[in-house]
N, C-alpha and C positions, 0 to 999 in steps of 0.2 A: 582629355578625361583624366582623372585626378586618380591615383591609385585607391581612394577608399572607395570611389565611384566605380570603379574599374573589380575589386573585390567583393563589393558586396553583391553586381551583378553577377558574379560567381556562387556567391554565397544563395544566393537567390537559386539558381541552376543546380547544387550541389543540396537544397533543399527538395526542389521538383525529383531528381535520379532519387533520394531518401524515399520517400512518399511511395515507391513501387518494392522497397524492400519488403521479404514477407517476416509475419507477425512470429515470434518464438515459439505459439502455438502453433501453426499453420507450418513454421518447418517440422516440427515433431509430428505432427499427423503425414508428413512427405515422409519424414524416415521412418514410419513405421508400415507403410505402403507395401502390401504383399506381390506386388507386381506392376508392372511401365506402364500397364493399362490404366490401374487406380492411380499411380502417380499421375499420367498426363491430365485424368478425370479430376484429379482434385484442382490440378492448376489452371484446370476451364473460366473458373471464376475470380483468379487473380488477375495482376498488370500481365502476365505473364500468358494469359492465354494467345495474342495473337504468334507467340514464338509454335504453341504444339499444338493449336487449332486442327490442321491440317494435316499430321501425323494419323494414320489410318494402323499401323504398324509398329507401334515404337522398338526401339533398339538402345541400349544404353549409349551406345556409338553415337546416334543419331542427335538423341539429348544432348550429350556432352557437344556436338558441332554446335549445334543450335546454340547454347548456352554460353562458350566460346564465342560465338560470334556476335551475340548479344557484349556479352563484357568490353569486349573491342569496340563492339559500336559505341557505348556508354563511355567509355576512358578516350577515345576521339572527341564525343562530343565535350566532354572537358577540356582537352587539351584546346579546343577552338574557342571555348568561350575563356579562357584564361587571359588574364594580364599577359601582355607580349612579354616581357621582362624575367616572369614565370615560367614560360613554355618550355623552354628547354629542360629543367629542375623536374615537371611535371613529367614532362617524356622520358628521362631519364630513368624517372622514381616507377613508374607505372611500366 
């Protein structure tokens, strides 16, 4: 596989993780959220609902793991589909 072969199926991967980031409106309606309740309520309808689907309770604690563990999951699945050559600069950086 040729390096630009090898890039742009990155570049492909690093388009699809884009695609679930939220809209600039849509984070300003999250920070202006009176409570974890309306927070989790508003993100029912984003990529992001299967992370606080099942949150009956929320807790900022709770959020924060969640969210946490999402990022990790998302910068792994980078660092897998990266150019071998890359991966260390990637792991590094991230």
């Amino acid at each position: 596989m040729t390096r630009v072969t090898a890039y742009s199926q990155l570049l492909v991967k690093f388009g699809i993780e884009r695609s679930y980031l939220l809209s600039r409106a849509r984070l300003r309606d999250l920070a202006f959220c009176k409570s974890l309740e309306e927070f989790v309520s508003q993100l029912m309808d984003s990529p992001y609902m299967y992370l606080v689907k099942d949150i009956q309770h929320p807790t900022a604690t709770r959020l924060q793991q969640l969210f946490k563990k999402e990022f990790v999951r998302v910068c792994k699945k980078i660092i897998d589909f990266s150019p071998r050559h890359i991966k260390s600069f990637i792991e590094s950086y991230l």
